[in-house]
N, C-alpha and C positions, 0 to 999 in steps of 0.2 A: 423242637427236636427232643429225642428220650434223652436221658442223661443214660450211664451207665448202669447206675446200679438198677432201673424199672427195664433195660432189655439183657442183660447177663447175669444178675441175682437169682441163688435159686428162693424159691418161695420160702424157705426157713432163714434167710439170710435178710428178708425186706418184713419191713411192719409194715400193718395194714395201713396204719394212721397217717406214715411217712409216705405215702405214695403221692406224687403230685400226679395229680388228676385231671387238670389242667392240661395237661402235657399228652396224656394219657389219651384221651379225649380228643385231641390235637389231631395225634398220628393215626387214630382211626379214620377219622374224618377225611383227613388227607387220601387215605388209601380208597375209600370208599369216591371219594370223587374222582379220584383216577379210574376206578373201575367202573362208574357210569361215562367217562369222557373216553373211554378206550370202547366202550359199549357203543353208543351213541357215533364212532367213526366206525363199527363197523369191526371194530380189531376184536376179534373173541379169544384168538390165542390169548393176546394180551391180558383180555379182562380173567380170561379163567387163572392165568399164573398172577395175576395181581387178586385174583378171590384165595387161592390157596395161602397167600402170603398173609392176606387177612384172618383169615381162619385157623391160623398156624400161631401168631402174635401172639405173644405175652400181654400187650394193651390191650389187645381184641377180649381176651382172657381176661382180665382184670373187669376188663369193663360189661361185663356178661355178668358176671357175680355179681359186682355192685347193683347192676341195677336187679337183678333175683333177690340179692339183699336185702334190697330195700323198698321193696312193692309190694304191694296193699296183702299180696298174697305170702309174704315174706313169713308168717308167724307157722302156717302150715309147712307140715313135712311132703317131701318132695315120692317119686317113686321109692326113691331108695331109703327112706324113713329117717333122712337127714335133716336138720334145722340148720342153717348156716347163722347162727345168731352171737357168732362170736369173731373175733378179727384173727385167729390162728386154724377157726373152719374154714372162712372164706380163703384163706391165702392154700390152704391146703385143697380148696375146691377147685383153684386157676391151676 
């Protein structure tokens, strides 16, 4: 389950370092199989408001950066001629 400060901190308030990731990682996962198990019966209302929920997430968020972060392509700047090469970029990128 998220702890408090990874779902209601705003991003100047969490270090990047302090983030349990673990957890993070967790709650994506969780949603994302809900939204193939709601797929898979058939429920599409379901799965679209369990896709926006996703999408919306501070973990979904978090976890989108890191791995941009930290992939093979990470040292290249992006469209917007940003590097995220630092832990107050990334936090300011979710």
């Amino acid at each position: 389950m998220m702890t408090s400060i990874e779902v209601s901190a705003s991003p100047e308030n969490v270090q990047w370092q302090s983030i349990n990731w673990k957890a993070v990682k967790q709650h994506v996962l969780k949603l994302q199989m809900r939204i193939a198990k709601a797929t898979r019966e058939g429920k599409h209302g379901k799965a679209k408001a369990l896709q926006w929920i996703l999408t919306h997430s501070k973990s979904a968020k978090l976890l989108a950066v890191k791995r941009v972060s930290q992939n093979k392509g990470s040292k290249t700047p992006g469209v917007d001629g940003i590097i995220w090469n630092s832990d107050a970029r990334c936090m300011t990128a979710v």
